[in-house]
Every structure is written in structure tokens, then in C-alpha cells.
C-alpha positions as CSV (number, residue, x, y, z in Angstrom):
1,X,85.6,34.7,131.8
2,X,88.9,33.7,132.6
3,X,90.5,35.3,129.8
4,X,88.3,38.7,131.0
5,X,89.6,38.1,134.5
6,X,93.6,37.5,133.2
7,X,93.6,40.6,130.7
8,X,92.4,42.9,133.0
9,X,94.8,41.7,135.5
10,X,97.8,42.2,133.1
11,X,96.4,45.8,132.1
12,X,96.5,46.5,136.4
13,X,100.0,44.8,136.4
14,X,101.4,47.0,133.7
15,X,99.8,50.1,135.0
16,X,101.6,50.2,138.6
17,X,104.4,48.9,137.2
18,X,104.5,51.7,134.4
19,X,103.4,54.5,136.7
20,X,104.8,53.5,140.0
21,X,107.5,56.2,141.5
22,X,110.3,54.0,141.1
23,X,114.3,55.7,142.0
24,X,112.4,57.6,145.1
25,X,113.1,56.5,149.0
26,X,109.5,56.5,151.3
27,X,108.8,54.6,154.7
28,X,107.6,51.8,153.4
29,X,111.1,50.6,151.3
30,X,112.9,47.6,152.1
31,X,116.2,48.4,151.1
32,X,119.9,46.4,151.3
33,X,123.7,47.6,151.5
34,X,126.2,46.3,148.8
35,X,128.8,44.3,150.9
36,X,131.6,43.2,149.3
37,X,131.6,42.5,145.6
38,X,127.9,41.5,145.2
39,X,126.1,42.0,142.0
40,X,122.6,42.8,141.2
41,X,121.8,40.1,139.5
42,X,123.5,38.0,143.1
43,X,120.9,40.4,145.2
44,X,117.9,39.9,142.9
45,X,118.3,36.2,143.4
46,X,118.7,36.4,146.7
47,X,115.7,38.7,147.2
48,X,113.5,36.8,144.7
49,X,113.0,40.1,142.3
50,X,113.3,40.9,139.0
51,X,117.0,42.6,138.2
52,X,114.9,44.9,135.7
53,X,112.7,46.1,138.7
54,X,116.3,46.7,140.6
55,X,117.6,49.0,138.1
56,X,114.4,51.0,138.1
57,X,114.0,51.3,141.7
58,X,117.6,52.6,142.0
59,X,118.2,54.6,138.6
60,X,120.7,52.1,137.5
61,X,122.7,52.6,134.4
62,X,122.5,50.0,131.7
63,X,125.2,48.0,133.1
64,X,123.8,47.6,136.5
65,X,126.7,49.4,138.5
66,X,126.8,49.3,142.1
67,X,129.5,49.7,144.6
68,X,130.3,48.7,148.0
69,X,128.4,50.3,150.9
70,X,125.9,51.7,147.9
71,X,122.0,51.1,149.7
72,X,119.4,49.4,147.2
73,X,115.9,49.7,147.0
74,X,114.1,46.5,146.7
75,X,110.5,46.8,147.0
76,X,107.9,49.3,148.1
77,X,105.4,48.0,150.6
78,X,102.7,50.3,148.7
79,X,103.2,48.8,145.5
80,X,103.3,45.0,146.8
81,X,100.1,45.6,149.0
82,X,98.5,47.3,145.9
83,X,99.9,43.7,144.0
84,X,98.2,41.6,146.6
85,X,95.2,43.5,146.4
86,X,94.2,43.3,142.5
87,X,95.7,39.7,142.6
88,X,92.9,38.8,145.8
89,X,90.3,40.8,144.1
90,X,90.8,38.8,141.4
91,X,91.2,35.1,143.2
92,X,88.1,36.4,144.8
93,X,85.8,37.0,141.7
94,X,87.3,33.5,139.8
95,X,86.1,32.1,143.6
96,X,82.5,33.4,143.1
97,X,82.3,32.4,139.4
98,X,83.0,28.7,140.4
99,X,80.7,29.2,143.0
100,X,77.8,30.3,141.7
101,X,78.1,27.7,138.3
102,X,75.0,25.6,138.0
103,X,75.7,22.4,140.1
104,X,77.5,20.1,138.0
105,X,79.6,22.8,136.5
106,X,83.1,21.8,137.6
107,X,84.1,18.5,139.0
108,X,86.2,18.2,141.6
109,X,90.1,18.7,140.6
110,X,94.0,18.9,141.8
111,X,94.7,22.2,142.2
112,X,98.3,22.4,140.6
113,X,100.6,24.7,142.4
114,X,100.6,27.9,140.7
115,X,99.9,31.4,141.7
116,X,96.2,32.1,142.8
117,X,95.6,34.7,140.6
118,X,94.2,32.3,138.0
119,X,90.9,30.3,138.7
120,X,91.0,26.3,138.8
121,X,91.6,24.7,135.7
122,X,87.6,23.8,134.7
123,X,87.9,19.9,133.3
124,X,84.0,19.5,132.0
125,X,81.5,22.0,130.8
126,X,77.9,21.5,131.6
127,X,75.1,22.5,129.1
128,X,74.6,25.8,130.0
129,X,73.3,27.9,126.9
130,X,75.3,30.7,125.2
131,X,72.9,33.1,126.7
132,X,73.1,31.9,130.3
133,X,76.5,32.6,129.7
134,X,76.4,36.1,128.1
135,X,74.4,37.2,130.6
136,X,76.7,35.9,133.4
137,X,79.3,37.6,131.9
138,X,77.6,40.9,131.4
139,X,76.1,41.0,135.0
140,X,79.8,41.2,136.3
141,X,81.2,43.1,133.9
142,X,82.0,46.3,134.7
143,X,80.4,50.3,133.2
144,X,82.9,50.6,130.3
145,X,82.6,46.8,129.4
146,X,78.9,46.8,129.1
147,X,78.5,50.5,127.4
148,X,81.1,48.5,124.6
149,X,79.1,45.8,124.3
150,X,76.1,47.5,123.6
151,X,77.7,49.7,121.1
152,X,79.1,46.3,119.5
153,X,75.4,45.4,119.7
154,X,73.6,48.5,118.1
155,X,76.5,48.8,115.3
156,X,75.5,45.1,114.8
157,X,72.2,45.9,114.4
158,X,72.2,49.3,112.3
159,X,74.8,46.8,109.7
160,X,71.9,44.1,109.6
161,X,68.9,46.3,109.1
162,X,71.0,48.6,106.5
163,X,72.1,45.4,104.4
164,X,69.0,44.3,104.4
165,X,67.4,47.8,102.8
166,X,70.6,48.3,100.2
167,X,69.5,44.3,99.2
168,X,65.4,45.2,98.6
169,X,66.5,48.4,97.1
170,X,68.7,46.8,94.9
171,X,66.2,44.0,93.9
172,X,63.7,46.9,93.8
173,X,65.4,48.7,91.4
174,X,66.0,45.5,89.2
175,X,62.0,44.6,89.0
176,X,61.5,48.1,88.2
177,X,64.1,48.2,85.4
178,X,63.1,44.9,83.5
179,X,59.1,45.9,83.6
180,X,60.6,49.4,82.0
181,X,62.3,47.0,79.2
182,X,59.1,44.5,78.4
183,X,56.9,47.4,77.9
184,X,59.1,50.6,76.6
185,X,59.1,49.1,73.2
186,X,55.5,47.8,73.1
187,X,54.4,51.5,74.4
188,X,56.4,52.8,71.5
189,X,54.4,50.8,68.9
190,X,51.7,52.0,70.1
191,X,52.1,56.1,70.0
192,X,53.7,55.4,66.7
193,X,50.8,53.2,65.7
194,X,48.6,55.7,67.0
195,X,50.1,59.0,65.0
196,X,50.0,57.4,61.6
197,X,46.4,55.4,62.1
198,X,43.2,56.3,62.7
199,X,41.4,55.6,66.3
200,X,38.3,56.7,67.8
201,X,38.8,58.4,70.8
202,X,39.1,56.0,73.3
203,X,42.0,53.8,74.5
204,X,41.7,50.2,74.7
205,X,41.0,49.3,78.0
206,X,43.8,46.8,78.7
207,X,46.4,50.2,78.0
208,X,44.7,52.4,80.4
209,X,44.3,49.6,83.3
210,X,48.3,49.3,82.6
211,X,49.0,53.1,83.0
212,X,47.4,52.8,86.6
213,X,50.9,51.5,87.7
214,X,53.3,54.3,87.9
215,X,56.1,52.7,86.5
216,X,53.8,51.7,83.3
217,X,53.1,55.3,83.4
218,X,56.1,56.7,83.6
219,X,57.2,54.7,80.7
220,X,54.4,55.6,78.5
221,X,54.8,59.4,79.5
222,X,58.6,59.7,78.9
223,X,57.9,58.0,75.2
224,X,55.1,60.1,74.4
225,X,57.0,63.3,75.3
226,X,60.0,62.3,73.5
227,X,58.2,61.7,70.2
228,X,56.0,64.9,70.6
229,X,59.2,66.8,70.9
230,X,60.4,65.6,67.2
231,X,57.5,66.6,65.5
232,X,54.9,69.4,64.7
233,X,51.5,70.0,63.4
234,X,48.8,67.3,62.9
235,X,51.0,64.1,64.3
236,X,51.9,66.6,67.4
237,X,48.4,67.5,67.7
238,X,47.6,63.7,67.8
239,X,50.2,63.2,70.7
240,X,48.5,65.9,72.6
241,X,45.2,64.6,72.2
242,X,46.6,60.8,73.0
243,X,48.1,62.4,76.3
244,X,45.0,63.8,77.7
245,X,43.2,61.1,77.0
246,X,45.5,58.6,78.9
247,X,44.6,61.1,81.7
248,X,48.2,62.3,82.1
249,X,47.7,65.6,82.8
250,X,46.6,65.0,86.1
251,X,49.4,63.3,87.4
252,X,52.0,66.3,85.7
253,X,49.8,68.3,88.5
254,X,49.9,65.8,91.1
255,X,54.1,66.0,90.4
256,X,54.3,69.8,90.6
257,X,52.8,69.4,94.0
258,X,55.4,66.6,95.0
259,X,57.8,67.5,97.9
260,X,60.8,66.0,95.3
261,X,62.5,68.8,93.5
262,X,63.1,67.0,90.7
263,X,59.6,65.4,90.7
264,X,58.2,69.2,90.3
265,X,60.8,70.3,87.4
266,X,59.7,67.3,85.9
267,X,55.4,68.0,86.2
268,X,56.9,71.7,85.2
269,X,58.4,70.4,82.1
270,X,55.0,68.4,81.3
271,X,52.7,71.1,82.0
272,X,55.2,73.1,79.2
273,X,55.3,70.9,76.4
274,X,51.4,69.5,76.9
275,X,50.2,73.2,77.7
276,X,48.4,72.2,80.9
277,X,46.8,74.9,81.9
278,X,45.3,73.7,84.5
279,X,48.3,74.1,86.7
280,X,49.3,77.5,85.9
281,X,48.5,78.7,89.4
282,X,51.1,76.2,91.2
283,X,54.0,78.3,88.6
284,X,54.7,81.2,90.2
285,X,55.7,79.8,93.2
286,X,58.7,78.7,92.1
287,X,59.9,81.3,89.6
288,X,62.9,82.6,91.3
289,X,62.9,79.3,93.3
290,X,66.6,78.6,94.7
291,X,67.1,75.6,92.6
292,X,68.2,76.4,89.8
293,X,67.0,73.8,88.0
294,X,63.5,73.8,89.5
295,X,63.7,77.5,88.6
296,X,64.2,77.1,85.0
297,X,61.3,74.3,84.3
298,X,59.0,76.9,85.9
299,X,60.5,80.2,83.8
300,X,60.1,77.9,81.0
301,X,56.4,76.3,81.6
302,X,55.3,80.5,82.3
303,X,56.5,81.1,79.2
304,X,54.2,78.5,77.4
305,X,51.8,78.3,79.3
306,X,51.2,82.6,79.4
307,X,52.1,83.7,76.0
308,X,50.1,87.3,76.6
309,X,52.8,88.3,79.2
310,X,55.6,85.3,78.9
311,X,58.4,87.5,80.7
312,X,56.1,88.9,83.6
313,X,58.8,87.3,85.9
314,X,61.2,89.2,84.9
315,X,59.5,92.0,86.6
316,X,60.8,90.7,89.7
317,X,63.4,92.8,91.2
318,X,65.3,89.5,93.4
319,X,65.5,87.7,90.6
320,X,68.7,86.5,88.7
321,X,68.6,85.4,85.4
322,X,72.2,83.2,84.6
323,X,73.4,82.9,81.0
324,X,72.1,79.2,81.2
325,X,68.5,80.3,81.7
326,X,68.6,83.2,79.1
327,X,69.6,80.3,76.5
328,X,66.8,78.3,78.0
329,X,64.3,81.1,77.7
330,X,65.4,82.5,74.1
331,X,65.0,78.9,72.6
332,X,61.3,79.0,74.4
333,X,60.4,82.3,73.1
334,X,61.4,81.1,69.3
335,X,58.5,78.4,70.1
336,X,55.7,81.5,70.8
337,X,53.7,83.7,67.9
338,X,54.0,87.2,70.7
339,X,56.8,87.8,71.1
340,X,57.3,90.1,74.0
341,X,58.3,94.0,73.6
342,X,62.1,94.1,75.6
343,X,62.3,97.5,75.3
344,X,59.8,97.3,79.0
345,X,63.0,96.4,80.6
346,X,65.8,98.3,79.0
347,X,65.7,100.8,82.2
348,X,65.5,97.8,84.7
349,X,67.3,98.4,87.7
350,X,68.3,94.9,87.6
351,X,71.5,94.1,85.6
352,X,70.9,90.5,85.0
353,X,67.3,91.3,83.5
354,X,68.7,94.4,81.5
355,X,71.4,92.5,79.9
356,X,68.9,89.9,78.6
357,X,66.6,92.8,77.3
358,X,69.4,94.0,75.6
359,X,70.5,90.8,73.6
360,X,67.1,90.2,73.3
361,X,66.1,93.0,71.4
362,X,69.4,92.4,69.0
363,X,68.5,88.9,68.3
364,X,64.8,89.8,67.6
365,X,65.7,93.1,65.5
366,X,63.2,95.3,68.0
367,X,64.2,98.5,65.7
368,X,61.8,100.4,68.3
369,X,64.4,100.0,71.2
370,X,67.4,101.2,69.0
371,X,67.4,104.8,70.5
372,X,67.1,103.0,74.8
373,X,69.9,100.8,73.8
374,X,72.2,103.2,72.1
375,X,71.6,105.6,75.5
376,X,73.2,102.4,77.2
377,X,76.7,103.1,75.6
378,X,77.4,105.2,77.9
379,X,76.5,103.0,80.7
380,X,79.5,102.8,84.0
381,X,79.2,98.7,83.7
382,X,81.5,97.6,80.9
383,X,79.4,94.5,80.3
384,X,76.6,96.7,79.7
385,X,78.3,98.7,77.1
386,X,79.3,95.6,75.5
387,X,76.2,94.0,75.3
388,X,74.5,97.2,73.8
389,X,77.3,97.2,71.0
390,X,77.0,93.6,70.2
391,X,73.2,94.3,69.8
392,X,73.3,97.3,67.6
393,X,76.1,95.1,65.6
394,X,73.0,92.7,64.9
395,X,70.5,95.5,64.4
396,X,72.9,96.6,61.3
397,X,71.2,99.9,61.3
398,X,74.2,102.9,60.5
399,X,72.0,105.7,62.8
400,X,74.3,104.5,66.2
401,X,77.7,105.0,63.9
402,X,79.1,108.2,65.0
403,X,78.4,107.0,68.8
404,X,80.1,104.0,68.0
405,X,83.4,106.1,66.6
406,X,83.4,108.3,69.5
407,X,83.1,105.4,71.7
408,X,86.0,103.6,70.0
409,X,88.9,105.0,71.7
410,X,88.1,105.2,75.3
411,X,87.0,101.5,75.3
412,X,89.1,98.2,76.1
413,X,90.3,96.0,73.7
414,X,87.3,93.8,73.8
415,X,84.8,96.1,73.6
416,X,87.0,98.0,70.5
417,X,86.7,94.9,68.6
418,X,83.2,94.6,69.0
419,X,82.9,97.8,68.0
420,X,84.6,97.3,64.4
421,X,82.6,93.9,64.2
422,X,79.1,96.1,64.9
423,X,80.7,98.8,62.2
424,X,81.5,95.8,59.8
425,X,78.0,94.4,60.1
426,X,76.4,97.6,59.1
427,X,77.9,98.5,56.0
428,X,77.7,102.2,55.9
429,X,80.7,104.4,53.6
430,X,80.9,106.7,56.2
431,X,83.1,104.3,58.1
432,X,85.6,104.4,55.4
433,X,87.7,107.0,56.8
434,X,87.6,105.5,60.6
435,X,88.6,102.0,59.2
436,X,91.7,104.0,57.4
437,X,92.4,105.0,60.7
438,X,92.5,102.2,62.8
439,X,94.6,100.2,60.3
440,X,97.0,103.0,60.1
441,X,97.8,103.9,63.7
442,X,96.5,100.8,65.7
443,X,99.1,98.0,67.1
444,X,96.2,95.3,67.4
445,X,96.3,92.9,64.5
446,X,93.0,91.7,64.9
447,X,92.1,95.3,65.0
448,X,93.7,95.9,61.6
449,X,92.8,92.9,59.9
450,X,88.8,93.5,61.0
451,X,88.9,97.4,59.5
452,X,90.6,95.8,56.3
453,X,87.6,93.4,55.8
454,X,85.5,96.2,56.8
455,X,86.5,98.5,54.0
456,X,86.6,95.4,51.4
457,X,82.6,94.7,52.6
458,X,82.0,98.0,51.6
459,X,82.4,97.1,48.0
460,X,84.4,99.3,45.5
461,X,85.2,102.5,47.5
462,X,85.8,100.5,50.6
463,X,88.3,98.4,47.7
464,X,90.1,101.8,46.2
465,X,90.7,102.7,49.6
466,X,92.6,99.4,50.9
467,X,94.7,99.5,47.2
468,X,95.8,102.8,47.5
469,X,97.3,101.8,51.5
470,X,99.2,98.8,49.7
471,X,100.9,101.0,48.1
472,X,103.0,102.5,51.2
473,X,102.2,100.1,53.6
474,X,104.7,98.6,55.5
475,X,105.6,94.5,55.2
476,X,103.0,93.9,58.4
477,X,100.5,96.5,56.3
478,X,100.9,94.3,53.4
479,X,100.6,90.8,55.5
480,X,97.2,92.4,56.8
481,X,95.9,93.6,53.5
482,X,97.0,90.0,52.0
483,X,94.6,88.1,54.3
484,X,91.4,90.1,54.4
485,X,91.2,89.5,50.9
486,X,91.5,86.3,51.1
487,X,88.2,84.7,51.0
488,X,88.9,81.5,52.6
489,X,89.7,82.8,56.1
């Protein structure tokens, strides 16, 4: 309390004495004339005042220069009464405290002869209890006092209760993680032991009281799935059956309807490799879901799980397929027997789903869709174009050449090598002359090097051709000419 009572009186003192109007004359000034040679530091002595307050009051250089007949401010009646008013306020309170103690509290003591403003020296403490104390001191504390100490208080707390969750997470986490260890190698022995033996159809009964605990299950999930993944026919046919008859299929649905993103790509990837078809309504949902993520394991679980109309999402006007998913989705298809006709959207409105129709149909050699695809060489979109080249490239069918040549010279560089590479790949003589041309008047090196190889492809014509330019070709001609032939590049 007293060091309370003596800091707030210091923060009072420095306040008036740092924002008094000091340097200013009022009615209230005691003031004094310089007679004679009298100092400041003579007058502060004489008056009992501080020769710092002196030179404030007066605007007094560093020096403290005065001269005779010069009149002095020496105190301001405001400012003392102000002084004398914090300094009874605060005699007053230290009075109550000592008053109001529990009897016994103080003994009876010399006052020493020292300014009022601190309380009596205390010489015993009674037995009081810290609380009895705290609360004393909060009941005469003031608004911004108490609103700190409870902030103090409920940071206090939030730190305690916080500590204490991180520690029961942490310990959590560490059961969790060793009962993973004891049994991810025994469940391992057993899928394993189960592929390559013969079993009846049930599963011990210990194994299936076990997988009633999630993290058991879990465990026994994740190595299931990981094992199927690796193989095919009769042993992945064994997995299959050894996962629906763990009962596992129901709780790959119960994760689809989690509220946990990643909980629901997770039942979506399940439902995919197991084929649970059970949960094909809770798919389409999600199929242009904002996650991308949770939007992929549901593209990819449609996909297996509807192999009749696998790309019946792509329908969808709003939806956006990135270059991650149309990986994702080719390396599913390759996993189907139907594979779906792309020419159905090769006049989709939607550029993300048209490009993948387009690469689609090159990687898959859909012949059909040569005549929608060559149309789209003349598309505005330059990524368009250039997907359409790339995918006639990979058909390797001559009928789209003489498009291809006219197309040639309005295009940019990129597309123009695509172009030659498409022109390479299918290997028709009637390209002879437009490879002649291109490594005749083109600056591009990797323009002229590709129609080089192009004509060498084309076997002894395309051959006769490239000898007979050797024989005036320039020393870049002959550099060029030098490394298509050479097989090792």
C-alpha cells in the first residue's frame, strides 16, 4: 500500500511540476526584487526553493543571470495549494489505512520528523492473510487500477488454461503415436498374411474388437490402402474383399459426411480406390467444391465410381479444371475400360474444359474428333491453337498438313515450333518442300535444326534433299545440317 500511495504521489508531483505555467506572472505570485549583488542560488536559500524551480519560473538562462532591481517569481499560490492538497489527500488515506487495520496491526511508534506525506513506519505485521490484503487493496484502489488488475488476472488465467490444453494435446498426440507404432507392423503381417494364405471369410474376433478404436482403424485402413495400390488382380481383389469385411466401408461414408475438409477428401479417396458405391450420392456435392483439394478426391472418386459417364462434371459450365486436376483425372481415366468420347466437349463454351478435351483426344488417338479439332486452329485464344497443334502432332495423321503450313507463318514462335514438331511426327513427303523452306529463310535455330531432322525422318528423299543444301549452305547451314544427323542429340 505504501508503495501504491508514494508512486502515485510522485506521478502527481511530476505532473504539476511538468505542466505547470511556469515564466508567467498571476495574482497569486509571491515574487522578490534583486537588491544588490544577490544570486539565485543566495535567494533560493533564503526562500527555501529549489534554484531549478527559480530558473523556470523566471525563464532563466543556463547561467542563472539576474540583475539588480530584476523581480523574481518564487512560487505560485495555485501550485502550492494544489501541493498541499495531493500531499493531505494522501496523509489522509495512509491515516484511514492504519485506522481501519485489524486491531493489533501496528503498535504504537515514534513518529520521526519527516514530511507527512508518508504513513507511519509499521514495526510488526499481524497475521492477516494475503487475501485480506488483496482485497484491502483493491477496495481503495482506484477505476484504472482495478480494470489492470483484472486484465492481469484474465491473461493469467487464459496462460493457465492454454498451457494446460497444449500439455494434454501434446501427451495426446504421443499415446496416439506409440499405439500407431505397436500395431502398424503387426497389422501389416496380417494383410500380407492374408493375400498370400487362405482364410475363410471371417476375421478373428480379437482383429475386429481392435478396429473398433479409431486409431486401430486408421492404422489398419491406411496399410490396407497402401498395399492395394501396389497390386492388381486376385491379391487386389483379396484386399477388397478383406476391407469390406473389416466393415470399413462404412466409416469411408461416415468421413465424407465429416464437417473436416480433409476428413472428406480422405472418405472421397476411399470410396475411389474400394469402389464404394454406396456413397455415390454424397459426390456431387462437392465436384466443383472451392477446395481444391476436396475438389479433386471427388472428380476422381466420380470417375471410378461412374465409369458409364466418368466426365459428366465437366458438363458444368462454373467449373475450372487446373492443369493439376487434368493430370489427376488423365492418370484415373488410364485406370477405366470406357473411356469417354471428348469430342462432346470440343465446342464447350468453357475454355478450361475445352482444352482438356483437346489434349485428351491427342493422348487417347480419338481419330473421330480430328476434323472438331483441326476447326480449332483457327481459334482467337492462342492457347487454344496450341493445344489443338500439339494434339494433331500426337494423332500423326498427314490430313491437317496443309492447315498446319498455312498456319505456320502468322503464328508466334512457340506455336511455329509446335508446328514443325506436329509436321515431324507425321511423316508425310509432302512436307519436304516446306521444311526446305523454313531452313532456308528462317533466323530461328531451333526452327532450322527441327526442319533438318524433319527431312532426315522422312528417310531417303527427305536425305537427298538435306545433301543437296550442304552443298551451298552457309557455315551456320552446315553447323545445322551437322547436328540433325547426329544421332546422339
Amino acid at each position: 500500500m505504501r508503495f501504491s500511495v508514494i508512486t502515485i504521489l510522485f506521478i502527481s508531483l511530476f505532473v504539476v511540476d511538468h505542466f505547470s505555467a511556469y515564466g508567467q506572472q498571476s495574482l497569486d505570485t509571491a515574487d522578490h526584487i534583486v537588491v544588490g549583488n544577490e544570486t539565485v542560488y543566495q535567494i533560493s536559500l533564503q526562500h527555501h526553493l529549489n534554484i531549478d524551480s527559480v530558473q523556470k519560473w523566471n525563464n532563466l538562462d543556463k547561467n542563472y543571470s539576474i540583475v539588480e532591481g530584476q523581480r523574481l517569481i518564487l512560487s505560485d499560490s495555485k501550485i502550492k495549494a494544489a501541493f498541499e492538497k495531493i500531499i493531505s489527500q494522501v496523509s489522509d488515506t495512509s491515516q484511514k489505512f492504519v485506522n481501519q487495520s485489524p486491531t493489533g496491526l501496528f503498535v504504537d511508534t515514534v513518529k520521526p520528523n519527516f514530511l507527512p506525506l508518508f504513513s507511519d513506519p509499521i514495526n510488526s505485521i499481524t497475521s492477516s492473510s494475503s487475501y485480506e490484503k488483496l482485497q484491502r487493496f483493491y477496495n481503495k484502489s482506484n477505476y484504472l487500477i482495478r480494470i489492470i488488475l483484472f486484465l492481469n488476472l484474465f491473461f493469467l488465467i487464459i496462460a493457465i488454461v492454454l498451457s494446460i490444453i497444449l500439455l494434454f494435446r501434446r501427451i495426446r498426440e504421443g499415446f496416439i503415436e506409440t499405439k500407431r507404432i505397436r500395431c502398424r507392423d503387426r497389422y501389416r503381417d496380417f494383410i500380407t498374411d492374408w493375400i498370400y494364405s487362405d482364410h475363410s471369410n471371417l476375421i478373428p474376433e480379437p482383429v475386429m474388437k481392435e478396429l473398433k478404436d479409431w486409431v486401430n482403424r486408421d492404422v489398419f485402413t491406411s496399410e490396407l490402402l497402401s498395399l492395394h495400390l501396389n497390386l492388381l488382380g486376385e491379391s487386389a481383389n483379396k484386399l477388397t474383399e478383406l476391407f469390406y469385411l473389416a466393415g470399413l466401408p462404412e466409416y469411408s461414408i461416415r468421413k465424407v459426411k465429416s464437417r473436416y475438409w480433409h476428413l472428406k477428401a480422405k472418405g472421397f479417396r476411399e470410396m475411389a480406390q474400394m469402389k464404394i458405391v454406396e456413397g455415390n450420392q454424397l459426390v456431387p456435392k462437392y465436384l466443383n467444391s472451392k477446395n481444391t483439394v476436396l475438389r479433386i478426391e471427388a472428380q476422381l472418386a466420380w470417375i471410378q465410381l461412374n465409369p458409364n459417364d466418368p466426365l459428366r462434371f465437366c458438363d458444368n459450365p462454373k467449373i475450372q479444371l487446373t492443369e493439376w486436376e487434368q493430370l489427376n483425372i488423365l492418370d484415373s481415366l488410364k485406370k477405366i475400360e470406357n473411356m469417354p468420347d471428348f469430342g462432346r466437349w470440343l465446342k464447350s463454351p468453357n475454355k478450361s474444359v475445352l482444352l482438356f478435351a483437346i489434349k485428351m483426344s491427342g493422348i487417347f488417338k480419338q481419330f473421330d474428333n480430328i476434323d472438331l479439332i483441326t476447326q480449332h486452329l483457327n481459334n482467337a485464344d492462342f492457347e487454344i491453337r496450341y493445344e489443338a497443334i500439339c494434339a494433331l502432332g500426337k494423332m500423326a495423321v498427314p490430313s491437317p498438313v496443309i492447315q498446319l503450313q498455312q498456319l505456320f507463318p502468322s503464328e508466334e514462335l512457340d506455336n511455329r515450333t509446335e508446328i514443325i514438331r506436329s509436321l515431324v511426327m507425321m511423316a508425310d513427303v509432302a512436307n519436304i518442300p516446306f521444311f526446305e523452306k523454313v531452313i532456308l529463310n528462317e533466323t530461328a535455330i531451333n526452327l532450322r535444326i527441327l526442319s533438318a531432322k524433319g527431312l532426315i525422318l522422312l528417310g531417303t528423299s527427305g536425305k537427298e534433299r538435306l545433301e543437296s543444301l550442304s552443298l551451298y549452305a552457309d557455315p551456320v547451314l552446315e553447323k545445322i545440317i551437322i547436328h540433325a544427323k547426329d544421332d546422339r542429340i
